[in-house]
C-alpha positions in Angstrom: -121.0 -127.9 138.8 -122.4 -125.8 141.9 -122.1 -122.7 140.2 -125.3 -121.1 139.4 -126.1 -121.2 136.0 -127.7 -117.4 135.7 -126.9 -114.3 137.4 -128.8 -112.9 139.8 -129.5 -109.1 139.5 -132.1 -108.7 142.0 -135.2 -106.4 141.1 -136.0 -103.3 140.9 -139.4 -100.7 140.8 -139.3 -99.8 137.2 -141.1 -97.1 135.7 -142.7 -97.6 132.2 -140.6 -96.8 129.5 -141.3 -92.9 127.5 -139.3 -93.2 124.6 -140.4 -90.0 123.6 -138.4 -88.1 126.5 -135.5 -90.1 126.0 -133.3 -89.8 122.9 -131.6 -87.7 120.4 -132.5 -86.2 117.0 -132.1 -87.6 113.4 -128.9 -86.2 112.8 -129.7 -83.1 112.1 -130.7 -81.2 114.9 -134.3 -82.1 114.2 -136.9 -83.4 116.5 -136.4 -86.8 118.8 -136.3 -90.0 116.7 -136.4 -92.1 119.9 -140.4 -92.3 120.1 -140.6 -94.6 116.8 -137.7 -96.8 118.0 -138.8 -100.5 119.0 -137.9 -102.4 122.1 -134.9 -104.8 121.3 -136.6 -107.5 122.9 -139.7 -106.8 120.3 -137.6 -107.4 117.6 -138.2 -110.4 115.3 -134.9 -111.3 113.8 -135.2 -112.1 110.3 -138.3 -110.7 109.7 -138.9 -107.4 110.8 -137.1 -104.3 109.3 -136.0 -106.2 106.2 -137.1 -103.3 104.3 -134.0 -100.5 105.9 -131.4 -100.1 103.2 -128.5 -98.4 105.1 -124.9 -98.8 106.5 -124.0 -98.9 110.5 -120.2 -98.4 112.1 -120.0 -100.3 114.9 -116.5 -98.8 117.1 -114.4 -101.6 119.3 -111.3 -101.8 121.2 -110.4 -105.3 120.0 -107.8 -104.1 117.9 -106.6 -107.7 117.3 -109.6 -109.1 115.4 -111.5 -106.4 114.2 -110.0 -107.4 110.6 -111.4 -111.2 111.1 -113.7 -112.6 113.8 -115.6 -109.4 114.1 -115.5 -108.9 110.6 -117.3 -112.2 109.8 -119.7 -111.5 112.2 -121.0 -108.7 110.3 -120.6 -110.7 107.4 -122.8 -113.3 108.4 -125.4 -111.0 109.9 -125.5 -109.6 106.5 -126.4 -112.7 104.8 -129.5 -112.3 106.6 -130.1 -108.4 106.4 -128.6 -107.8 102.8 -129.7 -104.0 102.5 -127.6 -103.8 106.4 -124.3 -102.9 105.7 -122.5 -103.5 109.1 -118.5 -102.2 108.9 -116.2 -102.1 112.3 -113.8 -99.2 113.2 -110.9 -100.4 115.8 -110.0 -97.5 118.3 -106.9 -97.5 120.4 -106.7 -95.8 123.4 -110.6 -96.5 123.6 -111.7 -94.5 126.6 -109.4 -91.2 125.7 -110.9 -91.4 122.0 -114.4 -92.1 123.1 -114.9 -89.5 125.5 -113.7 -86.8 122.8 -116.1 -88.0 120.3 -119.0 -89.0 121.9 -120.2 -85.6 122.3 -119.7 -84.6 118.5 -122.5 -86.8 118.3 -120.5 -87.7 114.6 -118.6 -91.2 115.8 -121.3 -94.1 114.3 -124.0 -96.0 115.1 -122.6 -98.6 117.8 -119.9 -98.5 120.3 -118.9 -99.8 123.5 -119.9 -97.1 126.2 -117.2 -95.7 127.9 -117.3 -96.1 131.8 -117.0 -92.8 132.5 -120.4 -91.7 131.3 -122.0 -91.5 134.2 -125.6 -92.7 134.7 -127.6 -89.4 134.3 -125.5 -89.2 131.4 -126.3 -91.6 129.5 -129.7 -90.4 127.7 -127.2 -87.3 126.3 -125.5 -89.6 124.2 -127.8 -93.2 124.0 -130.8 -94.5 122.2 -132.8 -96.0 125.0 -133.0 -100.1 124.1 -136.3 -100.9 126.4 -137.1 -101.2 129.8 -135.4 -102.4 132.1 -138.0 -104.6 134.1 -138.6 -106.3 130.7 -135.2 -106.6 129.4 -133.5 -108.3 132.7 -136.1 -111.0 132.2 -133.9 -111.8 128.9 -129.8 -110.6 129.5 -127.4 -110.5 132.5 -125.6 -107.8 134.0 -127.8 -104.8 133.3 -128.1 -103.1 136.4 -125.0 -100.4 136.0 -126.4 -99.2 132.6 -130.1 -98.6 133.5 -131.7 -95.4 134.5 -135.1 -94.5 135.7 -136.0 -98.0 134.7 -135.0 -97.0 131.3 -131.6 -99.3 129.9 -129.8 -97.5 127.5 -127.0 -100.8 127.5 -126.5 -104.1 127.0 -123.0 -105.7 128.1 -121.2 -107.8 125.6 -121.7 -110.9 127.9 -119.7 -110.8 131.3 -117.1 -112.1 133.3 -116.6 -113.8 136.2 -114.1 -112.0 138.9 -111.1 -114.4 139.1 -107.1 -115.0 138.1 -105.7 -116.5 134.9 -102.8 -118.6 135.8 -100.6 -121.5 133.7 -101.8 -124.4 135.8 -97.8 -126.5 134.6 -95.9 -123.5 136.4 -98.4 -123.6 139.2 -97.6 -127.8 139.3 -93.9 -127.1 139.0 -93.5 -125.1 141.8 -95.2 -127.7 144.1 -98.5 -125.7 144.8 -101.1 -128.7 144.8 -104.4 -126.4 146.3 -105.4 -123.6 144.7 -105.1 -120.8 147.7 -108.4 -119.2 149.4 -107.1 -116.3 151.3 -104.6 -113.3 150.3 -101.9 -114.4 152.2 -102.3 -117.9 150.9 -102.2 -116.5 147.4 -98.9 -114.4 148.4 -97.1 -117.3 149.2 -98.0 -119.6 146.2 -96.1 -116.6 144.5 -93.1 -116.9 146.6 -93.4 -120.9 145.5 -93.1 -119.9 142.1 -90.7 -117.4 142.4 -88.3 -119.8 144.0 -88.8 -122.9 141.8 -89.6 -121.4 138.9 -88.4 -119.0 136.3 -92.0 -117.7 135.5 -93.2 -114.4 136.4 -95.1 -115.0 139.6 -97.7 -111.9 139.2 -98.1 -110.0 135.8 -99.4 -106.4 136.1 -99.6 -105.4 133.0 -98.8 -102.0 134.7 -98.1 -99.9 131.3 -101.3 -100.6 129.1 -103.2 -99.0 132.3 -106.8 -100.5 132.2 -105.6 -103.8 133.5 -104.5 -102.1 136.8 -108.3 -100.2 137.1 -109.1 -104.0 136.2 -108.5 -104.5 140.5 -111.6 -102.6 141.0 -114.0 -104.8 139.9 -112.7 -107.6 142.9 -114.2 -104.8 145.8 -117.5 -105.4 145.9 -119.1 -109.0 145.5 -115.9 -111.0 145.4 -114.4 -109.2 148.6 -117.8 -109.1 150.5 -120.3 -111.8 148.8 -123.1 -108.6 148.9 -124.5 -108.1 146.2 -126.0 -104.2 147.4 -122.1 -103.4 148.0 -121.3 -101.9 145.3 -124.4 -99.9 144.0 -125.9 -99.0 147.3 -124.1 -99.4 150.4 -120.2 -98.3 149.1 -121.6 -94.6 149.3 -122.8 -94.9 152.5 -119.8 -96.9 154.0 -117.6 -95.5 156.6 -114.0 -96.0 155.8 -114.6 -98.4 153.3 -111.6 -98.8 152.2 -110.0 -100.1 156.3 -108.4 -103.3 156.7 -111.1 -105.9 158.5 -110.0 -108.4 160.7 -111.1 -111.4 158.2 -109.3 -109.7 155.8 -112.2 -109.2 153.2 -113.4 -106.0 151.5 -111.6 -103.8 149.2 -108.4 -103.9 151.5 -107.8 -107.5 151.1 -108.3 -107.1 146.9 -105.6 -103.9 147.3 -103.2 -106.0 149.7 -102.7 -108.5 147.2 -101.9 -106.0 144.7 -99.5 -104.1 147.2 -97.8 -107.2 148.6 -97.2 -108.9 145.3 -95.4 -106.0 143.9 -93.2 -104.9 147.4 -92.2 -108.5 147.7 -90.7 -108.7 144.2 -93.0 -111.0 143.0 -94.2 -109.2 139.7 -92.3 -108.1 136.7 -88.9 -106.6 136.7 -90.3 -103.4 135.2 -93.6 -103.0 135.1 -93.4 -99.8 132.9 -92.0 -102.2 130.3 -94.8 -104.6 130.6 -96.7 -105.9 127.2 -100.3 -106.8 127.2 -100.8 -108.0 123.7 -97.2 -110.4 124.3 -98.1 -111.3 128.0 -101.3 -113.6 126.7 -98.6 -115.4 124.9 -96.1 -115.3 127.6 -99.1 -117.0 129.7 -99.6 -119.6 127.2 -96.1 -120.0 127.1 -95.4 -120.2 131.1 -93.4 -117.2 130.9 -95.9 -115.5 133.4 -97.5 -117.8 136.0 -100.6 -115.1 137.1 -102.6 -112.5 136.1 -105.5 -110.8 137.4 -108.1 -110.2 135.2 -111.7 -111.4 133.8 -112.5 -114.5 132.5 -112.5 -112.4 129.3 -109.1 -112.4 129.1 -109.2 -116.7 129.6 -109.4 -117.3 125.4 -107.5 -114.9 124.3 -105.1 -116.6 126.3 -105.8 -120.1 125.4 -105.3 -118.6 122.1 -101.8 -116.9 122.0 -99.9 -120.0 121.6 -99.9 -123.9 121.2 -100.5 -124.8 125.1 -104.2 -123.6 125.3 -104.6 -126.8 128.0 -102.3 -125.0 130.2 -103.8 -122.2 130.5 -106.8 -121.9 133.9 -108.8 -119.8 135.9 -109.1 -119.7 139.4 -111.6 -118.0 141.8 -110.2 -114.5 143.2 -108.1 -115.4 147.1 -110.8 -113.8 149.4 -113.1 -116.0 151.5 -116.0 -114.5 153.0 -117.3 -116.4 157.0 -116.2 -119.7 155.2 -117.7 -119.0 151.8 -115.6 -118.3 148.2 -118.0 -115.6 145.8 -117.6 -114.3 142.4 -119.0 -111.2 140.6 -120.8 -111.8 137.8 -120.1 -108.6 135.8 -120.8 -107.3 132.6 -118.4 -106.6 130.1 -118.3 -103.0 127.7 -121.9 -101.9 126.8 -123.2 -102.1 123.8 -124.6 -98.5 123.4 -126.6 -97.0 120.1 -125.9 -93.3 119.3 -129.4 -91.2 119.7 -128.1 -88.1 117.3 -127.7 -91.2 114.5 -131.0 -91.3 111.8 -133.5 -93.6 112.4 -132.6 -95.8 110.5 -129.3 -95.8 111.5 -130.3 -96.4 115.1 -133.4 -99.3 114.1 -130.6 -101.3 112.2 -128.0 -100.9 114.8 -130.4 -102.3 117.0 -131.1 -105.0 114.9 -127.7 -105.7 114.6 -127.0 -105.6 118.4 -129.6 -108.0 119.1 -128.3 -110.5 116.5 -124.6 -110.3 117.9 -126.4 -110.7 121.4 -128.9 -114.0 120.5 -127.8 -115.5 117.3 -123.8 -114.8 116.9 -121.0 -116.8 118.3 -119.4 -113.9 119.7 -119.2 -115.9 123.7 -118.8 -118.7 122.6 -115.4 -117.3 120.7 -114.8 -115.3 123.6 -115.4 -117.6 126.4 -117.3 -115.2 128.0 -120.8 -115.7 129.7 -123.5 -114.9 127.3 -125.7 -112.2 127.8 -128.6 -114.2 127.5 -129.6 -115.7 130.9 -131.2 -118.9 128.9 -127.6 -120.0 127.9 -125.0 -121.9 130.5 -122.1 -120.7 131.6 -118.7 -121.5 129.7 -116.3 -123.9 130.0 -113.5 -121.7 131.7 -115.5 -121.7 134.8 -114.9 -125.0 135.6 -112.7 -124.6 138.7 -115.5 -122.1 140.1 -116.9 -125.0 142.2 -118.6 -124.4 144.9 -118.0 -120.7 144.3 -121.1 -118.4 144.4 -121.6 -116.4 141.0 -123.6 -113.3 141.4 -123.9 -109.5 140.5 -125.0 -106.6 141.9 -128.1 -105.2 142.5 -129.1 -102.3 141.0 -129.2 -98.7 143.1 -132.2 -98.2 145.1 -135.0 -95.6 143.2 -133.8 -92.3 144.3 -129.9 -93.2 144.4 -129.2 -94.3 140.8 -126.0 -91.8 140.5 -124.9 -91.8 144.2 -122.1 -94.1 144.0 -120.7 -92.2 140.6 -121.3 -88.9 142.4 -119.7 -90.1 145.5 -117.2 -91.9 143.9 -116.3 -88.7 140.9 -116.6 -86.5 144.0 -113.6 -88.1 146.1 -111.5 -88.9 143.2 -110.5 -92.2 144.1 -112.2 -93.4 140.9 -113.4 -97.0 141.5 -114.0 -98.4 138.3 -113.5 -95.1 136.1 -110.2 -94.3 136.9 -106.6 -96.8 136.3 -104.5 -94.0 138.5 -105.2 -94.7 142.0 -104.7 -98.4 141.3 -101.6 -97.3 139.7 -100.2 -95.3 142.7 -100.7 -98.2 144.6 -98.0 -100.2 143.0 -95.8 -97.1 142.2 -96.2 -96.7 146.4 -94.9 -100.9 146.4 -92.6 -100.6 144.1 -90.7 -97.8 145.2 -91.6 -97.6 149.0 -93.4 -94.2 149.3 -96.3 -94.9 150.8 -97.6 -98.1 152.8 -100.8 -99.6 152.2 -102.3 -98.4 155.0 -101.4 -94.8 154.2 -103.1 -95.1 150.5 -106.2 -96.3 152.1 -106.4 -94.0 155.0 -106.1 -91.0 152.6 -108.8 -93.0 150.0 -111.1 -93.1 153.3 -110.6 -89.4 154.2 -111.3 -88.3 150.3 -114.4 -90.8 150.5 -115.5 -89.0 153.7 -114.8 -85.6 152.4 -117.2 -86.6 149.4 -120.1 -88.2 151.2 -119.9 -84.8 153.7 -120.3 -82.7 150.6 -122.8 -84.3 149.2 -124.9 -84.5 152.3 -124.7 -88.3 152.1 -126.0 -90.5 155.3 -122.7 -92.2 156.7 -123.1 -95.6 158.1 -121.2 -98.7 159.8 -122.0 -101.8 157.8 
């Protein structure tokens, strides 16, 4: 394959790491426990901190196999830290739930960080994990969950930006090229629709997070820069305008819009399934879906056609070149108000799921450590550029979440603006054009009130 093998996250000044400013208390309101925590990466597995007898929650959204895969994980870890008890607590709704407990301080010892803790956040709820300089060395994608050089998580492996599709439906309907280019996608669609009794595009409009899921095609995918997303999006003039090559966040939004306005998707999105539409995929029921490569096994998995089920690079082509974000998945975060012992065996724990566990292997996900090759549902990604953003610039860690939480278009945090896109489709209200103009003039409105440098890339 031509894909690169690791991700590259760029560099960035790092400060040393003062674990004593940094943390929470031992559970009781008493003084920081974050000074006597280690560095993850100083952690000998196996060896050290044998001697902690205690018991760690771990919360997850993965409702579906909290009861079994996850469970033997933390069965097997425990066969080598006996006095570890490790026990798993599904949450629906994740990000509602989360948000309300994180700041009882009172929700366990490890959970996935919601995204709408925002960067100077993070030390409020988190046990710092290391420094960052030290720790990219080892894992991918940490560059959105580091602060002042400090990284408070570590993403359960990552994804690669791209489409799940049935690759028989796509055969049936006479499509023998994968497309490059929105339009091109558009009208393998149409192929389906009119040879086929698949569903062309599946939204998954109802569960919500699939449709914020759009957002993460903006930056890297839809431009091939890697400083898009962290650095230059909060600086951008009218980022969100249509170019003439039809890349950037338009093009990603387009296909969205046109898919649904042309009939194309569901007949009622608000009826849509997520947990039956990975069967439906396996099944050919649904011909497309956008999301992560994540969401590849769990498809592969729903049913008895796991060959028929691929992945395909995102339809945006950049001066004659394909690119796909390499982005993290959830963080892994550690609660700073747990004891410290809660918060040393957590991160023990965390590091074993991270080095020694099956857990992307199982998922099909790419691992976090940067030693280990890519997974086999990237096949199709040749010739297609994987990489992930660079971190923001020293100074201008929280400018895109201030920016972005200031204009309320809520890239990445947010599943509504991606949901009044196709409600605009579906219904007719509002053009594409509209949506964006008014997601340029809020973006404007925010970087003016902020005091933010505007600039024409």
């Amino acid at each position: 394959m031509k894909v690169k093998k690791l991700i590259a996250l760029g560099t960035a000044a790092a400060m040393a790491l003062s674990m004593a400013a940094c943390g929470g208390s031992d559970g009781s309101g008493g003084e920081s426990v974050a000074a006597n925590l280690p560095s993850i990466d100083n952690i000998e597995l196996g060896t050290d901190y044998q001697d902690i007898t205690t018991s760690i929650k771990v919360l997850t959204n993965r409702t579906d196999i909290v009861d079994t895969v996850y469970k033997g994980y933390a069965e097997k870890f425990m066969e080598l830290y006996p006095n570890i008890t490790v026990e798993y607590e599904a949450v629906t709704d994740y990000e509602q739930a989360l948000n309300l407990r994180l700041p009882t301080g009172d929700w366990g010892d490890i959970c996935y960080m919601p995204t709408s803790v925002a960067k100077s956040e993070m030390s409020e709820y988190f046990s710092p994990l290391g420094d960052y300089a030290s720790l990219n060395e080892i894992y991918n994608f940490l560059a959105d969950k580091n602060y002042g050089g400090i990284q408070y998580g570590i993403p359960n492996g990552g994804t690669a930006g791209g489409v799940i599709y049935n690759k028989r439906i796509w055969k049936e309907a006479g499509i023998d090229k994968l497309p490059a280019t929105p339009d091109e996608f558009l009208d393998c669609l149409q192929k389906i629709k009119d040879n086929t009794d698949a569903v062309p595009l599946y939204t998954n409009f109802a569960a919500g997070w699939p449709m914020g899921a759009w957002d993460q095609y903006i930056g890297i995918t839809a431009t091939g820069d890697p400083d898009f997303m962290l650095n230059n999006l909060a600086h951008t003039k009218d980022p969100f305008a249509k170019r003439e090559d039809m890349s950037g966040p338009y093009a990603v939004y387009y296909v969205l819009y046109e898919a649904v306005s042309r009939k194309l998707v569901e007949d009622d999105p608000a009826s849509s399934d997520w947990e039956a539409s990975k069967g439906m995929m396996n099944k050919g029921e649904i011909a497309t879906m956008v999301l992560g490569s994540w969401a590849v096994e769990q498809c592969k998995g729903a049913g008895d056609k796991p060959e028929d089920v691929g992945y395909m690079p995102f339809p945006i082509t950049v001066d004659g070149k394909r690119y796909a974000s390499g982005d993290g998945n959830y963080s892994y975060a550690i609660n700073n108000k747990a004891t410290e012992d809660n918060q040393i065996a957590a991160m023990v724990y965390l590091k074993w799921l991270l080095e020694e566990s099956t857990i992307f292997v199982d998922e099909g996900t790419i691992p976090a450590l940067k030693s280990e090759p890519l997974p086999d549902s990237l096949s199709e990604f040749d010739g297609v550029e994987i990489i992930s953003n660079n971190p923001a610039i020293e100074g201008e860690e929280t400018l895109f979440d201030d920016v972005n939480n200031e204009s309320e278009v809520g890239i990445n945090n947010n599943d509504y603006p991606d949901c009044e896109i196709l409600e605009s489709a579906l219904y007719g209200t509002k053009d594409l054009d509209t949506l964006m103009a008014e997601w340029n003039a809020k973006w404007t409105a925010a970087q003016e009130s902020l005091g933010v440098d505007i600039l024409k890339y």
